[in-house]
C-alpha positions in Angstrom: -19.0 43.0 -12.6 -21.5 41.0 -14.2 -21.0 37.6 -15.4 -20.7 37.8 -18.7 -18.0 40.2 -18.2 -16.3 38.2 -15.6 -16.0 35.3 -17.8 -14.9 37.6 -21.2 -12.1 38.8 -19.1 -11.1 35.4 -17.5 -11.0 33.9 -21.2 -9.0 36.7 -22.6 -6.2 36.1 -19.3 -6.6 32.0 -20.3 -6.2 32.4 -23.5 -2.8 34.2 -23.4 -1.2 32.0 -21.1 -2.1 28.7 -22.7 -0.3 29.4 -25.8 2.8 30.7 -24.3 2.8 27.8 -22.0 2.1 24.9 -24.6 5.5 24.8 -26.2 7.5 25.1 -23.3 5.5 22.2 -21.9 6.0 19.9 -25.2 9.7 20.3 -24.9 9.6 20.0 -21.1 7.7 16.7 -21.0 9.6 15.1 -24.2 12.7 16.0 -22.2 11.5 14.1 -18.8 10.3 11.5 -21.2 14.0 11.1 -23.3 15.7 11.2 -19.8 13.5 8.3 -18.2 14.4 5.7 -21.1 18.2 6.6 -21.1 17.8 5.1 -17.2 16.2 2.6 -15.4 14.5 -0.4 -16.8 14.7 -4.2 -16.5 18.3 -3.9 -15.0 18.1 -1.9 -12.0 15.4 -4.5 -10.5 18.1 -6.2 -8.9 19.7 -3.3 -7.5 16.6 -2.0 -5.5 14.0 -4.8 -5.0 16.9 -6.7 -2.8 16.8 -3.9 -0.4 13.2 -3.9 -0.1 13.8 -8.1 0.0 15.9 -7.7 2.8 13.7 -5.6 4.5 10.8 -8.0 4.3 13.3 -11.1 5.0 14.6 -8.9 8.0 11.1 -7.6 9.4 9.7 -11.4 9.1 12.4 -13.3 10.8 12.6 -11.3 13.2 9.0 -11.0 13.7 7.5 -14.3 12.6 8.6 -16.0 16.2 8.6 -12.6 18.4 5.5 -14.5 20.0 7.6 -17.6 21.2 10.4 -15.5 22.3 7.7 -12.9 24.3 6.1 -15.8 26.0 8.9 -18.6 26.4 11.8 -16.4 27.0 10.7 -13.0 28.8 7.3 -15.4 30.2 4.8 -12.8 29.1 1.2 -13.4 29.1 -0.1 -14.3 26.0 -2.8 -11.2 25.5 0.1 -8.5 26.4 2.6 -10.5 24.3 -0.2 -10.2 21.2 -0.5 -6.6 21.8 3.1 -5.8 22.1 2.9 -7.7 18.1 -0.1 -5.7 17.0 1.2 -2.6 18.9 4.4 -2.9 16.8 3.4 -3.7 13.3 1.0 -0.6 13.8 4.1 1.4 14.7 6.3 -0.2 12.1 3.6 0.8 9.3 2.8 4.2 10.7 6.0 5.4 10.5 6.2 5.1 6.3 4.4 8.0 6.3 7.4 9.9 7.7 9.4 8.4 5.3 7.0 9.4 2.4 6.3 12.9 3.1 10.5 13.2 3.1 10.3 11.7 -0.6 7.5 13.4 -2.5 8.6 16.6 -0.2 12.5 17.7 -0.6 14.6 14.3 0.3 13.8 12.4 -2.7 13.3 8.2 -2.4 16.8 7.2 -3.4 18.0 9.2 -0.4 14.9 8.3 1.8 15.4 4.3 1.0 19.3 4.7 1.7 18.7 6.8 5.1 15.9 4.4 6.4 17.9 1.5 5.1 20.8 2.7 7.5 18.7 3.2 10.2 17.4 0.2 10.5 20.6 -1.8 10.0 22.1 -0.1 12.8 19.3 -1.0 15.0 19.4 -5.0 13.7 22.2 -5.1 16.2 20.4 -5.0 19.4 17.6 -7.3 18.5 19.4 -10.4 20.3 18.8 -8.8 23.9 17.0 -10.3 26.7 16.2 -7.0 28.4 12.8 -6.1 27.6 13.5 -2.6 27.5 16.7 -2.7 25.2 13.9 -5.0 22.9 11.4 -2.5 23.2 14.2 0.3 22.0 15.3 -1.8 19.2 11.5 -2.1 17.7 10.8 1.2 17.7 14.0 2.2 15.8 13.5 -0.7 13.6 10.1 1.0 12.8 11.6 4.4 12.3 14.2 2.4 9.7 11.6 0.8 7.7 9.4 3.5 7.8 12.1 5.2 5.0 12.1 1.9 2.8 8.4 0.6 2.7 6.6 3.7 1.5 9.5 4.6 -1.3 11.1 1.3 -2.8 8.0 0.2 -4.8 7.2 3.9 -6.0 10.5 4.0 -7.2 11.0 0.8 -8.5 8.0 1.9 -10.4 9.5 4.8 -11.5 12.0 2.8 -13.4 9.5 1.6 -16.0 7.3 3.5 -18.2 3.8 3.0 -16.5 1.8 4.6 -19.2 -1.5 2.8 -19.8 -1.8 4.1 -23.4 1.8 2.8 -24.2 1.7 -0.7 -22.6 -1.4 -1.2 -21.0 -0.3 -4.6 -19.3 3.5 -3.5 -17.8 1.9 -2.3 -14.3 -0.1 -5.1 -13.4 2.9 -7.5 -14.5 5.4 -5.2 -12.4 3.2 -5.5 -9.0 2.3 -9.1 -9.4 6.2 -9.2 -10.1 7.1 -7.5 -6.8 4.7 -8.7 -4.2 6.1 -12.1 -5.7 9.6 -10.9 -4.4 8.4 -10.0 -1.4 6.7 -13.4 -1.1 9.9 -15.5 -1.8 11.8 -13.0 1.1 9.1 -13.7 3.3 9.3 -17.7 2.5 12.7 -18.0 3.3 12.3 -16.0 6.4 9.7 -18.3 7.9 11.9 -21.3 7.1 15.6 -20.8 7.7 15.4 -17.7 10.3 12.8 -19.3 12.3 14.5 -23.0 12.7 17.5 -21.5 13.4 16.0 -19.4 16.3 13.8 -22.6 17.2 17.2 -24.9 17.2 20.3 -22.9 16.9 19.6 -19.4 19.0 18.1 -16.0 19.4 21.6 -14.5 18.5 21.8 -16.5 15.0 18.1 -16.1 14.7 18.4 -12.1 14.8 21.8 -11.7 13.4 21.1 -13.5 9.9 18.6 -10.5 8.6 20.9 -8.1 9.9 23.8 -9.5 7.7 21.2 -9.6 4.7 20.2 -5.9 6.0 23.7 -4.6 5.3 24.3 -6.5 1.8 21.3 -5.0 1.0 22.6 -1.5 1.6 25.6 -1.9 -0.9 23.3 -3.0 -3.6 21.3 -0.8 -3.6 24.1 1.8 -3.0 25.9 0.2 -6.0 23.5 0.5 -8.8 22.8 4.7 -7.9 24.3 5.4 -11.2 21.3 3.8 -13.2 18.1 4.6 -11.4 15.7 7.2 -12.4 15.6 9.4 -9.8 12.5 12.0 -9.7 13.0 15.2 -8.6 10.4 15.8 -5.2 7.9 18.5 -5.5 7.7 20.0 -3.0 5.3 18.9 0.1 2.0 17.3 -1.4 0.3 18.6 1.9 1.3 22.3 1.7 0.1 22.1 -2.1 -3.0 20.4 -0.8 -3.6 23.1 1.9 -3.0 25.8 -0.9 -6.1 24.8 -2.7 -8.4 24.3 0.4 -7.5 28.4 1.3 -8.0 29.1 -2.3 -11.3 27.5 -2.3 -12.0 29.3 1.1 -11.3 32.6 0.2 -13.3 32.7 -3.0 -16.3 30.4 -1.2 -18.6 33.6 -2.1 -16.9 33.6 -6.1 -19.7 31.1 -9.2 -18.2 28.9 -10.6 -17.5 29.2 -14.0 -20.0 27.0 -16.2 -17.1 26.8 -18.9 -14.3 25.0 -16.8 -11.7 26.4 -19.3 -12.1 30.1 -17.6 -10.1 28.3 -14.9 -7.2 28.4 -14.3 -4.3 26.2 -15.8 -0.8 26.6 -16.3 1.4 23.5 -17.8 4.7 25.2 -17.4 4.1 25.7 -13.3 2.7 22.4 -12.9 5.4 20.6 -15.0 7.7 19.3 -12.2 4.5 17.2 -10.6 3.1 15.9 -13.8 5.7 14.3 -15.8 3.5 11.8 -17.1 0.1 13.4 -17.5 -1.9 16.3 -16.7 -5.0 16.0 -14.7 -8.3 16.4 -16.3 -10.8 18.2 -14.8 -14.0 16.6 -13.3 -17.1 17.9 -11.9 -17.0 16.5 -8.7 -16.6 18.1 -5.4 -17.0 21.6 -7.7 -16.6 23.6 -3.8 -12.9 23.2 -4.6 -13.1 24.6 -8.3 -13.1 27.9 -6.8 -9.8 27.8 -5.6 -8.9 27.8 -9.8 -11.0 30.9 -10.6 -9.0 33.6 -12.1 -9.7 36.7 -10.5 -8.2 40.3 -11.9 -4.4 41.1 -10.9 -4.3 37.3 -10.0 -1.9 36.4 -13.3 0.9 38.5 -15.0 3.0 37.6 -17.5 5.9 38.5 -15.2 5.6 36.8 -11.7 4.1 33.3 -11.1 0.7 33.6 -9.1 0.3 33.4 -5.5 -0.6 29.6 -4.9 -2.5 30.6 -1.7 -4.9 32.5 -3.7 -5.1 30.6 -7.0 -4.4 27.2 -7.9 -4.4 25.3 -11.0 -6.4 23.0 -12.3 -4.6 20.1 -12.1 -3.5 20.8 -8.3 -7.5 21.1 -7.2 -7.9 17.5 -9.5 -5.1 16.0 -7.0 -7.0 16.8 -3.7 -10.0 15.6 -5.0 -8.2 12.5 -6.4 -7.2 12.3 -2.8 -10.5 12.7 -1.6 -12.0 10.1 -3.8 -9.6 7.5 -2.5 -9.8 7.5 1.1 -13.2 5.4 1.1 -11.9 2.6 -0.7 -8.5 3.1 1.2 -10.3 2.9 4.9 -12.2 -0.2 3.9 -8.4 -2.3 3.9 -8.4 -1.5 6.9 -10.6 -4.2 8.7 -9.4 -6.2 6.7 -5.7 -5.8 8.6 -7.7 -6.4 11.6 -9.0 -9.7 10.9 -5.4 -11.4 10.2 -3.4 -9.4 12.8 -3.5 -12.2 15.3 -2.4 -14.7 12.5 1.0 -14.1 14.1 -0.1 -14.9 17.6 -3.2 -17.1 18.5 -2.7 -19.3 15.8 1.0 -19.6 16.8 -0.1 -20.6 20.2 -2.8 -23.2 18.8 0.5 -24.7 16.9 2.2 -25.2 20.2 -0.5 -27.6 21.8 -1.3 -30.1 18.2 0.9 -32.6 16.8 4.0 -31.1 15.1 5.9 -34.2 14.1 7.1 -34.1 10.0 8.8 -37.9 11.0 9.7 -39.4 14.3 12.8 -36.6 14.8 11.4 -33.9 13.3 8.9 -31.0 14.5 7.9 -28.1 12.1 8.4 -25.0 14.4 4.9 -23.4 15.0 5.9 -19.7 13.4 6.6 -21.6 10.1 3.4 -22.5 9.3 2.7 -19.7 7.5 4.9 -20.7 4.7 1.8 -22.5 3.7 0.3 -19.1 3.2 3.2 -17.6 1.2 3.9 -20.9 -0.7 -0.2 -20.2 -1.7 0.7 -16.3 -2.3 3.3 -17.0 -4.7 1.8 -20.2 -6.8 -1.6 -17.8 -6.6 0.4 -14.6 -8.2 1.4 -17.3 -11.1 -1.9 -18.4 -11.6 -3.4 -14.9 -11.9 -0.9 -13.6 -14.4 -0.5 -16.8 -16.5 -4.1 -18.1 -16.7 -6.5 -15.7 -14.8 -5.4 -13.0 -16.7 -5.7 -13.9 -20.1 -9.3 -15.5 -19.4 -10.4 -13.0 -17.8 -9.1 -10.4 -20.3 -11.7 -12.6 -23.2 -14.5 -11.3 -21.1 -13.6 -8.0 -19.7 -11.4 -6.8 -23.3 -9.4 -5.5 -19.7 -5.7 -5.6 -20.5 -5.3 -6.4 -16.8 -8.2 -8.9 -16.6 -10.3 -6.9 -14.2 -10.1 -4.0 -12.4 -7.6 -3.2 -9.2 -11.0 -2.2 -7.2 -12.9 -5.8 -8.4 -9.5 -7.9 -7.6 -9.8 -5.8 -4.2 -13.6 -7.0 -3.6 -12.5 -10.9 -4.2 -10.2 -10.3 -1.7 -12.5 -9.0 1.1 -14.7 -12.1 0.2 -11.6 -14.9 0.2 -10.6 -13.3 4.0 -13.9 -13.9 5.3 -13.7 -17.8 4.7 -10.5 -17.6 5.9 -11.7 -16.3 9.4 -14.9 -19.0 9.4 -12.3 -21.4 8.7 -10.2 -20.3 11.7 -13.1 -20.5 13.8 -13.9 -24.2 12.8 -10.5 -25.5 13.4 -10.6 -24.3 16.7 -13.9 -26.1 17.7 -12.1 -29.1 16.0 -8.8 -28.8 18.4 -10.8 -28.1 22.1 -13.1 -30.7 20.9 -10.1 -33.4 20.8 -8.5 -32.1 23.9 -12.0 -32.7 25.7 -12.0 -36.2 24.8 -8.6 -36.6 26.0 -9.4 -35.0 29.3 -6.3 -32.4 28.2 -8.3 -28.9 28.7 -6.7 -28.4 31.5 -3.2 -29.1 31.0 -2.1 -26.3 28.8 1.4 -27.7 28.0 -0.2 -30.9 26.7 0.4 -32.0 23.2 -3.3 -32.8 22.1 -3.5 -35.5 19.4 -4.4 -33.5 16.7 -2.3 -32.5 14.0 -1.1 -29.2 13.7 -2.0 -29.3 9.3 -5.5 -28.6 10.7 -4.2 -25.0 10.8 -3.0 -25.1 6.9 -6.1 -24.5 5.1 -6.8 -20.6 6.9 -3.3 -20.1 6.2 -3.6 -20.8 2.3 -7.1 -19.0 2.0 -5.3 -15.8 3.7 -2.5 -16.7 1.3 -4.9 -16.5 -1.6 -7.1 -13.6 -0.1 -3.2 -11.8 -0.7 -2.8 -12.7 -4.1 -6.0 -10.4 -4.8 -6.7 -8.1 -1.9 -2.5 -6.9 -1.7 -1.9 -6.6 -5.0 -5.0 -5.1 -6.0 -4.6 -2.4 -3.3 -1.0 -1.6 -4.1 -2.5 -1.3 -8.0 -5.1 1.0 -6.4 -2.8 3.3 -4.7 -0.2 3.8 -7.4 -2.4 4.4 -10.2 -4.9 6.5 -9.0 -2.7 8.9 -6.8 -1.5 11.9 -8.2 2.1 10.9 -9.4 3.7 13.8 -7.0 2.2 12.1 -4.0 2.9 8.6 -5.3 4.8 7.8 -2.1 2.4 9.0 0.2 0.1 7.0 -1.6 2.2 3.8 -0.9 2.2 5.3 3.0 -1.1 4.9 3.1 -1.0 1.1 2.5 1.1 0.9 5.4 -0.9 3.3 7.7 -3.9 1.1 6.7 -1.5 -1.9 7.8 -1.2 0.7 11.5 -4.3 1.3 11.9 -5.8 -2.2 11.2 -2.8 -3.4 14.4 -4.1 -0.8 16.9 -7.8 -1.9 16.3 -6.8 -5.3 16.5 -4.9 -4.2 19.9 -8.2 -2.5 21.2 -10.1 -5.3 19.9 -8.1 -8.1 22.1 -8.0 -5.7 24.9 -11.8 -5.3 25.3 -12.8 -8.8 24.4 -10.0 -9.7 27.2 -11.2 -7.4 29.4 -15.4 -7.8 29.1 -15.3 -11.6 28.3 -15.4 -12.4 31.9 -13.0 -14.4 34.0 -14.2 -18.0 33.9 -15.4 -18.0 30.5 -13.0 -15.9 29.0 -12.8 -15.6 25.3 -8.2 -14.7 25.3 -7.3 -16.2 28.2 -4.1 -15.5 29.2 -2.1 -18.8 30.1 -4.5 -21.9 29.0 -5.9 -21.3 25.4 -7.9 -24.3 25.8 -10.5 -23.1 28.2 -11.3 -20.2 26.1 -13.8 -19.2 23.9 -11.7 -18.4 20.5 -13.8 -19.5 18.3 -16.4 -16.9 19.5 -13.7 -14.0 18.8 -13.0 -15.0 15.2 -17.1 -15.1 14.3 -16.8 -11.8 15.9 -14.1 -10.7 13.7 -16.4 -12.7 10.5 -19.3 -10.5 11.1 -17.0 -7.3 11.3 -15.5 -8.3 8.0 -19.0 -8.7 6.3 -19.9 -5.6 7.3 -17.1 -4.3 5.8 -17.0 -6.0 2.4 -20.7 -4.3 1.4 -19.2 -0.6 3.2 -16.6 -2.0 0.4 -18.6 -2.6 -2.6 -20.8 0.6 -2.1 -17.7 3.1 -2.1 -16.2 1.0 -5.3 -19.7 0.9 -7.4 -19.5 4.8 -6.9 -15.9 5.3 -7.8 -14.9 6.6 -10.3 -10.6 6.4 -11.6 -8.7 9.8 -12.0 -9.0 11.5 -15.8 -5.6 11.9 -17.0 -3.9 13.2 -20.2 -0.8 11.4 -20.5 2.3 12.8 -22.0 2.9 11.7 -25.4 6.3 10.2 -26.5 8.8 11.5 -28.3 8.0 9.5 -31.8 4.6 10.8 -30.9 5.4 14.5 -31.2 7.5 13.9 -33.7 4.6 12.9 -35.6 2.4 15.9 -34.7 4.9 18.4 -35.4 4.9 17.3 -39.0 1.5 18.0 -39.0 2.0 21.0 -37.3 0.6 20.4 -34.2 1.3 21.4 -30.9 0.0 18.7 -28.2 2.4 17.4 -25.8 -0.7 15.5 -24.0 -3.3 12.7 -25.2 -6.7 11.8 -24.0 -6.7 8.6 -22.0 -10.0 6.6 -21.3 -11.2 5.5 -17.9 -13.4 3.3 -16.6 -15.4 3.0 -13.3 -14.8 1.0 -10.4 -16.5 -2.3 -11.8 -15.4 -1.5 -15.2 -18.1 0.0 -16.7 -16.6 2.4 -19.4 -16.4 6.3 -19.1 -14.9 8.0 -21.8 -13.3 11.7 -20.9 -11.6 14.6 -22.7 -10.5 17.3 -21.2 -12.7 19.9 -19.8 -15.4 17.3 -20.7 -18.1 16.4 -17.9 -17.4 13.3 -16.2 -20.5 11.0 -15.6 -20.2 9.5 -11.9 
């Protein structure tokens, strides 16, 4: 068949489809859309984000000191007691993933968060034990809990508001900037109360508190079911993803199309996983355009098609909206590596400076990084009320600037962050030498322990735009079917970033030498720390232009977005039929691409 014919035929098929399916996608879509507003909104915030409060207020208190009680209670060595840290947050953010694929797949996230939420109460209960093993137990479950409530609460929580661009350009940003500030005000309290009391009161307190808080959590959230939005899953994002790659595969020897209307699209299949848009189609990765060609017998009018041998458009755009992401996803990654340890060296830096508040009062090491999350939240003010709006003169950016430029002033905060680190460290040996106090490493050296604040602010800041701007990142350019293996990702990014910081420790421990050890494992103050955070500097520049190359050549998803209901009330007066609307898109650094659909998209 030649080409000409191929492409006469595949019109005809297209053709015949598309207006059968356009009506029964208007009314679909203005259904989804009439169903959304009816629930959710402003009032079920308090309902879910105090689960996901809990959880943060849970995980930090009972992680924020895990270093004191590893090495002053069980008398670990100070390397294995920072890997068993790093070992567990990459655990604790791998499992998410688990939780996610439940979600998007057949559980749903209101049953995922409630499950996980369970889970991890139950296991709250052991957390006071002195046996190692029982502790060991009780972190791994406690991952496996969290894992169903990290990935899902902000997706859904999300889900509650209408997060169309086109309708209210601004809502997003304010909601994550709104969230992470909850999370920040959890985690605040967390390293305050929760760690004196297990400083001055006990373990048992210490642990039992975010348990409590675990299981009011629970009945909150259970309590306001009747309100929520809830999204119906569809279906696993990886088997859809796998459909188009054997697709593609079997037609690798099939042109394609030069028109990308000949290929295939069908509103009506593709309704349940794009409630709030269709996906336009682009002209990158084109390999995977195949897997959309119509080929004869492949579409009746009576059965749907076989989705291992033909796909739709808008299920090839999510794999490569997939695709386009992991770059600018695996650069976060370093970045987790570079303030893994903020939990553990710096901890044990605390322990040998000047604590004193007053005469009778010590601020308990693991609280110092309150100064980071007091700096988080007065930063996530700053950026909405006066970052924001100047920025937004400039940029004519409704959000101020983009997710993937707030991302790149992050990288750049966290490297000062680490130089800082380093300095302070030189500062504390240098007044322990002229005290003679190197070796003595239970002495309290005459330097006070606010020399530590400044790193901890600068991380706090580097949060306010690295975070946020990569939770931004994940949400909006995901396909909205995968949303919560999108927000998995964050968290395996958190995983991954632990177990290189484990590996890291471990070699620079292990090929440091033993009298001029970098880590060593009982006296801090005859090693060579310093040296391992301009190590972990140099890593992080590296990273930060591997960063701005992949975000220069990004490009964000083209969507149509589903048009309200006043919207195609409008159009039907006109007669139209056109239950979708163009939406604009610009590049990573804001340069402006405009699309509509079946248009070229410049990269």
């Amino acid at each position: 068949m030649d080409e000409l014919g191929f492409n006469s035929k595949n019109k005809s098929i297209t053709n015949k489809v598309e207006e059968e399916e356009k009506k029964k996608s208007s009314e679909d879509h203005g259904h989804l859309q009439n169903s959304k507003r009816k629930l959710g909104g402003i009032r079920t915030m308090p309902f879910i984000l105090a689960n996901e409060i809990c959880d943060r207020f849970a995980t930090t208190g009972f992680h924020a000191n895990m270093i004191t009680y590893l090495t002053q209670e069980l008398n670990m060595p100070l390397v294995q007691a920072s890997n068993t840290l790093t070992n567990f947050n990459g655990t604790a953010s791998l499992t998410p993933l688990i939780g996610a694929l439940m979600a998007d797949s057949f559980a749903g996230r209101f049953w995922t968060i409630t499950v996980g939420s369970i889970i991890y109460e139950l296991n709250c209960q052991e957390a006071s034990s002195l046996q190692l093993s029982v502790l060991y137990i009780s972190l791994l479950l406690t991952s496996l809990g969290s894992g169903g409530i990290r990935p899902c609460v902000v997706t859904f929580a999300a889900d509650q508001f209408d997060m169309q661009k086109s309708t209210l350009a601004s809502q997003k940003w304010n909601f994550f900037n709104w969230y992470y500030f909850c999370m920040g005000m959890a985690t605040l309290t967390a390293s305050t109360v929760v760690v004196y009391i297990q400083d001055n009161v006990g373990w048992s307190w210490g642990f039992g508190i975010p348990a409590i808080a675990m299981a009011l959590s629970i009945i909150a959230f259970v309590f306001g079911a009747a309100l929520y939005v809830k999204l119906k899953p569809g279906g696993s994002p990886f088997t859809r993803l796998a459909q188009v790659i054997a697709s593609a595969f079997k037609k690798r020897k099939q042109p394609v199309p030069e028109d990308s209307k000949l290929l295939y699209q069908n509103r009506e299949l593709d309704a349940a996983i794009s409630v709030n848009g269709m996906l336009l189609h682009t002209h990158q990765f084109k390999w995977f355009d195949k897997a959309a060609i119509i080929r004869e017998g492949e579409v009746t009018n009576s059965n749907p098609p076989n989705l291992w041998r033909l796909a739709t458009v808008h299920r090839v755009e999510e794999l490569k909206s997939i695709i386009r992401m992991l770059p600018i996803w695996s650069a976060g990654i370093l970045l987790v590596t570079a303030s893994s340890h903020q939990n553990s060296f710096t901890i044990q830096q605390a322990r040998t400076m000047d604590r004193h508040l007053s005469h009778s009062f010590q601020i308990p090491p693991a609280s110092l990084s309150i100064f980071g999350t007091i700096t988080m939240l007065t930063g996530l003010v700053l950026y909405e009320r006066l970052f924001v709006p100047l920025a937004r003169r400039f940029t004519k950016n409704p959000s101020g600037i983009t997710c993937l430029q707030r991302m790149g002033i992050g990288f750049t905060i966290n490297i000062l962050a680490t130089l800082v680190s380093s300095l302070v460290e030189i500062k504390r040996k240098a007044v322990a030498a002229h005290h003679n106090l190197l070796d003595d490493p239970k002495a309290i050296i005459p330097v006070s322990v606010f020399w530590l604040v400044p790193q901890f602010c600068i991380h706090g800041m580097a949060e306010v735009f690295m975070s946020v701007g990569h939770l931004e990142f994940l949400y909006d350019q995901s396909p909205e079917s995968m949303r919560s293996s999108a927000a998995a990702l964050y968290w395996v990014a958190i995983s991954i970033g632990n177990y290189i910081g484990t590996l890291m420790v471990t070699l620079v421990h292990k090929y440091t030498g033993k009298e001029h050890n970098w880590l060593p494992d009982r006296n801090l103050n005859r090693g060579r720390l310093e040296y391992y955070y301009w190590l972990v500097s140099g890593i992080q520049v590296i990273n930060l232009i591997y960063y701005v190359l992949c975000a220069w050549f990004y490009t964000y998803k083209p969507l149509e977005e589903a048009i309200s209901k006043e919207e195609e009330d409008e159009e039907a007066d006109n007669h139209e039929i056109r239950p979708f609307k163009r939406l604009d898109v610009t590049n990573g650094f804001g340069d402006h691409v405009e699309l509509a659909r079946n248009d070229h998209q410049t990269v």
